[in-house]
C-alpha positions as CSV (number, residue, x, y, z in Angstrom):
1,X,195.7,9.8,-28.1
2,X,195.2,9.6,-31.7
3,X,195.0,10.7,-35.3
4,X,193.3,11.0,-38.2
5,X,194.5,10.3,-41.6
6,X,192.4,12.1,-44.6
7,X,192.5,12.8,-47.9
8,X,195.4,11.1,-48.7
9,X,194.7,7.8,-49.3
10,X,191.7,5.6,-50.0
11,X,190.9,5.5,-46.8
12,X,190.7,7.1,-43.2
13,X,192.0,5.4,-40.8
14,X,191.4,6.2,-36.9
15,X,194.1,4.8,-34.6
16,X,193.6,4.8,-30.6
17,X,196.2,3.8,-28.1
18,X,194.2,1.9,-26.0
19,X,194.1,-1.7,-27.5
20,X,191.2,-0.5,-29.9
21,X,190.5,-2.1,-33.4
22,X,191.5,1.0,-36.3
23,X,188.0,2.0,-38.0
24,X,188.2,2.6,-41.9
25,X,185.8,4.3,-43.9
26,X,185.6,3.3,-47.8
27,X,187.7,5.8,-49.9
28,X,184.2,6.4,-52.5
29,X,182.2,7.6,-49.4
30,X,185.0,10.0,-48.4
31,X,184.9,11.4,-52.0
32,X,180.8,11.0,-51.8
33,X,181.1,13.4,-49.0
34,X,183.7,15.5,-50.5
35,X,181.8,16.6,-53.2
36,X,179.3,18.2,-51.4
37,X,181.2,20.4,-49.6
38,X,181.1,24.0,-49.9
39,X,183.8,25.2,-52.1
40,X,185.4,27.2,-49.3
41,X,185.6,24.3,-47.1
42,X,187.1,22.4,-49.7
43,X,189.9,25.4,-50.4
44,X,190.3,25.1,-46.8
45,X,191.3,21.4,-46.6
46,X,193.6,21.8,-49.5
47,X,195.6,24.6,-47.7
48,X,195.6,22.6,-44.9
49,X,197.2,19.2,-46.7
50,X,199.7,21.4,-48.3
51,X,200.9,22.8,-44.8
52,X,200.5,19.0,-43.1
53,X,202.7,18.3,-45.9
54,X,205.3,20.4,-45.4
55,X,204.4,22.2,-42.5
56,X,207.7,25.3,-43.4
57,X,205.6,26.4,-46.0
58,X,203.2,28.1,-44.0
59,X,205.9,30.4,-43.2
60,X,205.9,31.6,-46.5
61,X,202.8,33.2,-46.7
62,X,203.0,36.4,-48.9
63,X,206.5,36.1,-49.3
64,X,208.7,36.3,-52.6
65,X,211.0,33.5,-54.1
66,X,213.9,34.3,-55.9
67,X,213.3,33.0,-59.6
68,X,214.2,33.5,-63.0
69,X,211.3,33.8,-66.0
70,X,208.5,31.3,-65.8
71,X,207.9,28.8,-68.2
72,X,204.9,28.4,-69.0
73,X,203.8,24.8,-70.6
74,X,200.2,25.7,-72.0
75,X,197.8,22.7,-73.7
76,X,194.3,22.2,-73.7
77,X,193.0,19.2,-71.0
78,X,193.8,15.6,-72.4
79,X,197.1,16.9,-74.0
80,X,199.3,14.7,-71.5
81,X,200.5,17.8,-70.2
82,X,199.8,16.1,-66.0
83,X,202.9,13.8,-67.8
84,X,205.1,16.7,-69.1
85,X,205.1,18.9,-66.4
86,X,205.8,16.7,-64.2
87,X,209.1,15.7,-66.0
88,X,210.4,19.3,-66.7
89,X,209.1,20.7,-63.4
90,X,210.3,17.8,-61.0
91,X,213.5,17.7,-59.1
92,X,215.7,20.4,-56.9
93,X,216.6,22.5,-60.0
94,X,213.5,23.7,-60.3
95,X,209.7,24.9,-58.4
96,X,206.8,23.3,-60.5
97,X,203.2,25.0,-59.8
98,X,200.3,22.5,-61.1
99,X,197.3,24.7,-62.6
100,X,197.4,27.0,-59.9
101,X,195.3,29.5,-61.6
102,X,192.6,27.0,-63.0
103,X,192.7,25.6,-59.5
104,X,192.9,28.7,-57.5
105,X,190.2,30.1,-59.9
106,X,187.6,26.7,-58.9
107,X,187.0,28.2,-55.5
108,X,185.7,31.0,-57.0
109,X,183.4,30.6,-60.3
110,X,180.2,28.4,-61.1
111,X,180.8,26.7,-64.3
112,X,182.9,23.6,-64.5
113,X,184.3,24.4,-67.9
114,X,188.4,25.0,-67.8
115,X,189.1,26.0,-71.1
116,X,187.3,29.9,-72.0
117,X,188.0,33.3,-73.5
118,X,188.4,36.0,-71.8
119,X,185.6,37.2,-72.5
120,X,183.9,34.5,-71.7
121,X,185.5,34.5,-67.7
122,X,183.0,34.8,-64.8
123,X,185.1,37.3,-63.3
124,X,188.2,38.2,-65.4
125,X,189.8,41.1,-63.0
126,X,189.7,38.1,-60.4
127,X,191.2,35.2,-63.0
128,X,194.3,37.9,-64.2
129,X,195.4,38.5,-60.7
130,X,195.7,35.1,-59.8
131,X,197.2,34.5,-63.6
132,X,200.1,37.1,-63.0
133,X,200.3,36.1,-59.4
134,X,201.8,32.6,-60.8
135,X,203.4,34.6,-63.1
136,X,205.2,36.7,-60.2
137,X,207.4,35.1,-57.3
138,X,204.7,34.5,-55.1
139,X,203.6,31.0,-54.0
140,X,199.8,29.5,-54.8
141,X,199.1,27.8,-51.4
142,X,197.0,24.7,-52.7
143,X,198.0,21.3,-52.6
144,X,197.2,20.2,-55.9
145,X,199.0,22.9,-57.0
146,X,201.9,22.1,-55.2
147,X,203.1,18.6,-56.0
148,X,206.7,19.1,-54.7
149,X,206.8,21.2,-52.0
150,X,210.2,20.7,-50.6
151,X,210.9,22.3,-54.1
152,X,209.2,25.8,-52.0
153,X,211.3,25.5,-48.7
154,X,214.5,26.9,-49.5
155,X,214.5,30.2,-50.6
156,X,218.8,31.0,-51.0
157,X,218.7,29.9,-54.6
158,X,217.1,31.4,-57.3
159,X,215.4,28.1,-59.5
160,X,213.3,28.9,-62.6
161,X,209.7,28.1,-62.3
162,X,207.7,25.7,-64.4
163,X,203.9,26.6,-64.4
164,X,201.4,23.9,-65.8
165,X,198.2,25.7,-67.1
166,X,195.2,24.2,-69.0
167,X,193.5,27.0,-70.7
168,X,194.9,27.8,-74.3
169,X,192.7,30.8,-75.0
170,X,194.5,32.8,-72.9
171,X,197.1,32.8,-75.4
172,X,197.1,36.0,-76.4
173,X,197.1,37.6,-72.7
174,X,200.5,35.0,-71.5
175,X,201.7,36.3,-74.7
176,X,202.0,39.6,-73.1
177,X,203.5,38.7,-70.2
178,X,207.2,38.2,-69.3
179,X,207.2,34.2,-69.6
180,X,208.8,31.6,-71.9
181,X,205.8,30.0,-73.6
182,X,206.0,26.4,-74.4
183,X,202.7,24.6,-75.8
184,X,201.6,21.2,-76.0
185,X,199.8,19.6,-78.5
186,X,198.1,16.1,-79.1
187,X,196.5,14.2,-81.5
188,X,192.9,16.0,-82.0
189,X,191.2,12.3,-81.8
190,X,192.8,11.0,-79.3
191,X,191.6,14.1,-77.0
192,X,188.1,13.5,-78.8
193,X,188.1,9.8,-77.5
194,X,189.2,11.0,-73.8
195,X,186.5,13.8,-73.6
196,X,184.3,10.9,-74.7
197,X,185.3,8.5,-72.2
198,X,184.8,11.2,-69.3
199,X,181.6,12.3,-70.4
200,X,182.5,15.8,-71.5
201,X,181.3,15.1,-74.9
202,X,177.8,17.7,-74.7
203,X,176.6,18.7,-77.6
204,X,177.6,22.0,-78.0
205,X,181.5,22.6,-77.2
206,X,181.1,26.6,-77.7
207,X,179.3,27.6,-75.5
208,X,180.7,27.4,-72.3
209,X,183.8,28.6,-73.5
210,X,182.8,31.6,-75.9
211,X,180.3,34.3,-76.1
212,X,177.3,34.7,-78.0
213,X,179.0,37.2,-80.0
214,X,182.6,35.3,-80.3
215,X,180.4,32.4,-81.6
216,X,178.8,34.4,-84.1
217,X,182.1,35.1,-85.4
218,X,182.6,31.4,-85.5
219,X,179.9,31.2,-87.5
220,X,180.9,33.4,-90.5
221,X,183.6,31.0,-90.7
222,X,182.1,27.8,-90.5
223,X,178.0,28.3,-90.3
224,X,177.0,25.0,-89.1
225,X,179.3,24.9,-86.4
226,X,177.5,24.2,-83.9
227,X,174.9,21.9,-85.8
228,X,178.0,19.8,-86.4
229,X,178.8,16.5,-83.7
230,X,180.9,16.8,-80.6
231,X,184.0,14.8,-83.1
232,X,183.8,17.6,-85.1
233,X,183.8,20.3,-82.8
234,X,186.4,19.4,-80.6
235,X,188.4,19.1,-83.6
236,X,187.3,22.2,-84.9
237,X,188.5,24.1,-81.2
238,X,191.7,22.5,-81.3
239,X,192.3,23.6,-84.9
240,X,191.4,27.0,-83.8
241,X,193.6,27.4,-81.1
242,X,196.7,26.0,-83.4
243,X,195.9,28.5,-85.6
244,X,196.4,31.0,-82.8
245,X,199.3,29.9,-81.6
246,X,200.8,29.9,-85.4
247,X,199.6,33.4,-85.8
248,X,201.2,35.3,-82.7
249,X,204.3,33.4,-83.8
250,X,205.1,32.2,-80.0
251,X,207.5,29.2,-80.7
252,X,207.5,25.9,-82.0
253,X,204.9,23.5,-80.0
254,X,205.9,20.2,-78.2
255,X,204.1,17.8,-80.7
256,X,203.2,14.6,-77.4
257,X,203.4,11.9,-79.9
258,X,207.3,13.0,-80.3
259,X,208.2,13.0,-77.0
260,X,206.4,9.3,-76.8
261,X,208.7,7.7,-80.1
262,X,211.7,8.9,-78.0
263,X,211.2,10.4,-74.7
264,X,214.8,10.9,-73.6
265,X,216.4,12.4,-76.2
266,X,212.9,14.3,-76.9
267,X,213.4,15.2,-73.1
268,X,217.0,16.2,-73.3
269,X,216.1,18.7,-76.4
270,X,213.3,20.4,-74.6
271,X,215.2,20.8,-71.0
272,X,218.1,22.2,-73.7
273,X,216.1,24.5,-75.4
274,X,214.5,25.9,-72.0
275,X,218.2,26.3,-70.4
276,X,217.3,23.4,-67.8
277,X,219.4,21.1,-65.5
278,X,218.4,17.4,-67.0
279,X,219.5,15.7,-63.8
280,X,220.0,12.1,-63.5
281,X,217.3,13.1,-61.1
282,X,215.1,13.7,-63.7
283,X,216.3,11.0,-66.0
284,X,215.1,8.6,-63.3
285,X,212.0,10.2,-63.1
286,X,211.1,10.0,-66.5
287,X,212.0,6.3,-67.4
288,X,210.0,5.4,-64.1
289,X,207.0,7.2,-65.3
290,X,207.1,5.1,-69.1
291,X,207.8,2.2,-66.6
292,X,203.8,1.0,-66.9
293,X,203.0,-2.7,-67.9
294,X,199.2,-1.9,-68.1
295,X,197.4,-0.8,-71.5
296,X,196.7,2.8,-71.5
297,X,193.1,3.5,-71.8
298,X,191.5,7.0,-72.9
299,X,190.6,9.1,-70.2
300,X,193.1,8.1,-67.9
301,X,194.3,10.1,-65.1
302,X,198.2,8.9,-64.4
303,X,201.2,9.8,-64.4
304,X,203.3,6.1,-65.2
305,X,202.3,5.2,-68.5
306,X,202.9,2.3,-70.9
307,X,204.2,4.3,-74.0
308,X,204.3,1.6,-76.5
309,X,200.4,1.5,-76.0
310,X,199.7,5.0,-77.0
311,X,202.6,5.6,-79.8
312,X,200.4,5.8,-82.6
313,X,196.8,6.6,-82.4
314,X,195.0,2.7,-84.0
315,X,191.6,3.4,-85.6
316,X,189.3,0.7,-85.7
317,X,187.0,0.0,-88.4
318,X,183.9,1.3,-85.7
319,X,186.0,4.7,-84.7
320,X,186.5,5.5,-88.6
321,X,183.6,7.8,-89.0
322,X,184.2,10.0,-85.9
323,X,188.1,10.1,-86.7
324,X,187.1,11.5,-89.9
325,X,184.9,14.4,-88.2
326,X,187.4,15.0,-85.9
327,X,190.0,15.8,-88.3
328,X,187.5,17.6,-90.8
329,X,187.0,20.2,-88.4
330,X,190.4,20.5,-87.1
331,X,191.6,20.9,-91.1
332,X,188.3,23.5,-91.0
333,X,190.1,25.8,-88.5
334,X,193.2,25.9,-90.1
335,X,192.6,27.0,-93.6
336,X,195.1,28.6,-94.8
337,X,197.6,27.1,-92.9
338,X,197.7,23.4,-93.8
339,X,201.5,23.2,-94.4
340,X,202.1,24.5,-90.7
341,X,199.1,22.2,-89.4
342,X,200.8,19.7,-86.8
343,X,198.0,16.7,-87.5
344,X,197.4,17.6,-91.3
345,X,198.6,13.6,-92.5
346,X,197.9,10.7,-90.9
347,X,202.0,10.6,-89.7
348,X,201.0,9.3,-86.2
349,X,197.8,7.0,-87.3
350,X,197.4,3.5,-88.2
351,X,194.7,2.1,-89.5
352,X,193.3,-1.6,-88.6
């Protein structure tokens, strides 16, 4: 008899009963391997973890939940947003999805890029189904997407739902929806310098996210937009989706470097102002995950963090000249609404 043990950990472990020595294979070959699996496989094993998880799920298949509006927390990647939802979705007052729709939508498209119009969507009748499927009362069956799933199990209670999404220019179409709309924003540089440490920093940060035409309408705006250097442009897109957000008048953002000077009470506003339960639960929850001893590094991926690391944004004598492209182009994107732009002063910068 025995069992196998995958995808869990950092490594598989095989386990007989009859006096044999376990065999373990390195975590970074299982992930080597992973990689190159067919994206149906790999939708296939995440089903599967999620049921092996919590093996009553699989007996909701296609079957409603009982929920008020969704609450949607929107950001663009690198916004901390991993953090936030997994402080206002945790607990037994609420069910928190995890990107289901960028996830759900992976299986299905060819370009790596999260963040794109709608225009711009390989197959946008295919991404709105799965987008108002989260937005509906019907569970996304993938484990990342599920990082609570005794939260799924009872269905006697009606619990509001807390939906993590990473694509912000999609604004306009949640806007249209029946959802509460919360979005969160970060310092443009300190996105810049994660995108930089995770090698997403190509040259030209249009183009897998716009059309030809949609840039050429960039480019009446700001000609040399895409002449300009990755600092600039990322600022620049951050900028423009602000702008967006300001425009169709959808609420006041969650500004991340607020929530880190004073994450409790920070905490306790937003679960207020959303007509949440803020649990003891959740209070636990959130002063384990500011908990960390180790200095937070850009491009991170974690979910316990040492806050007093990443309060304020420090630029260094070497960083000055990209920190002041970044912040040129997100300034660019917002003309004409610099008293409403979130990063307009240099509140949460020091300099060294």
């Amino acid at each position: 008899m025995w069992y196998i043990k995958a995808f869990c950990n950092k490594k598989i472990r095989l386990k007989f009963d009859f006096n044999s020595k376990p065999i373990t294979i390195p975590g970074y070959k299982l992930k080597q391997f992973y990689q190159y699996l067919p994206k149906r496989i790999k939708k296939c094993l995440s089903v599967t973890k999620l049921f092996i998880k919590s093996p009553s799920l699989s007996l909701r298949v296609k079957k409603q939940y009982q929920c008020s509006s969704p609450i949607y927390l929107l950001s663009f990647p690198r916004s901390g947003s991993s953090w936030v939802g997994s402080i206002i979705g945790h607990g037994k007052y609420t069910r928190y999805l995890r990107e289901p729709i960028t996830t759900a939508f992976y299986y299905h498209k060819s370009m790596s890029a999260s963040v794109f119009s709608r225009n711009k969507c390989e197959d946008w009748p295919l991404y709105y189904s799965l987008l108002k499927k989260a937005s509906s009362t019907e569970l996304t069956f993938l484990n990342s997407a599920v990082p609570e799933p005794t939260q799924w199990t009872n269905n006697n209670v009606k619990l509001p739902i807390i939906i993590k999404e990473v694509n912000p220019l999609i604004i306009e179409e949640l806007a249209q929806l029946d959802i509460k709309l919360v979005y969160l924003t970060r310092h443009p540089f300190s996105i810049a310098k994660s995108y930089e440490a995770l090698g997403w920093d190509k040259p030209n940060q249009f183009e897998t996210r716009f059309t030809d035409n949609e840039i050429s309408n960039l480019l009446t705006l700001e000609p040399d937009l895409v002449k300009q250097d990755f600092f600039y442009q990322i600022g620049f897109l951050q900028g423009f989706i602000e702008k967006k957000f300001h425009e169709l008048a959808l609420g006041e953002a969650i500004v991340y470097e607020e929530l880190l000077a004073s994450p409790l009470n920070q905490f306790k506003r937003i679960f207020d102002t959303l007509d949440l339960k803020f649990s003891s639960e959740v209070e636990f929850n959130l002063m384990t995950s500011i908990s960390g001893k180790e200095q937070s590094q850009a491009g991170q991926f974690d979910l316990v963090r040492n806050i007093e690391s990443i309060k304020r944004i420090s630029i260094k004598p070497e960083l000055l000249s990209s920190y002041n492209s970044t912040m040129a182009g997100y300034c660019s994107a917002l003309k004409g609404m610099e008293k409403k732009a979130i990063y307009s002063n240099n509140k949460y910068v020091e300099f060294d």
